[in-house]
C-alpha positions, 0 to 999 in steps of 0.5 A, a space after each residue: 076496627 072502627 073503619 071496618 064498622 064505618 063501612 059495614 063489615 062488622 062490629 067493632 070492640 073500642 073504647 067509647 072515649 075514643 069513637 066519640 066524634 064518629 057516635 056524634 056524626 051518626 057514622 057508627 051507633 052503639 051497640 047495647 048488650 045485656 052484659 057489662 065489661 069488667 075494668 080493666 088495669 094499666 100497669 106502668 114500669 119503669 127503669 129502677 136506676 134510669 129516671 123517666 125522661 120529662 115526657 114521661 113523667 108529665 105522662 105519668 102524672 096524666 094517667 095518675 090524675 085521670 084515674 084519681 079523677 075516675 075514683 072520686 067522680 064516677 059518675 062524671 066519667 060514665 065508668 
C-alpha cells in the first residue's frame, strides 16, 4: 500500500512506526483527518501443553514490555 501511495496511486492506511523513513525522506506525507482511529488489541495464544519455542517466548515478552511501556508513558509513545 505504501508503494502505491509513493507513486501516486492513492492513499495508504499504515502504521505510523512503520513509514517513519519514508515521512523523513519527504516520499510520502501525512495525512490529517478530523477523526481519530480506536486502538486496536493483539491477541496471543499459545498451545496449553506445548511451551513457546525460546524465539517466541523472547517475543512475547517484547510485545508485553512494549505495551506496558504504552500504558506507563503515553506520551513518549505518540499513542
Amino acid at each position: 500500500m505504501v508503494t502505491l501511495a509513493k507513486i501516486g496511486l492513492g492513499v495508504a492506511g499504515v502504521t505510523l512506526e512503520f513509514v517513519q523513513d519514508a515521512l523523513h525522506a519527504g516520499e510520502i506525507r501525512l495525512l490529517k483527518t478530523d477523526f481519530t482511529i480506536p486502538a486496536r488489541s493483539v491477541e496471543m495464544c499459545t498451545l496449553v501443553d506445548v511451551a513457546p519455542t525460546a524465539a517466541a517466548g523472547a517475543f512475547m515478552e517484547m510485545v508485553k514490555a512494549e505495551a506496558e511501556k504504552e500504558i506507563s508513558n503515553p506520551e513518549e509513545t505518540g499513542k
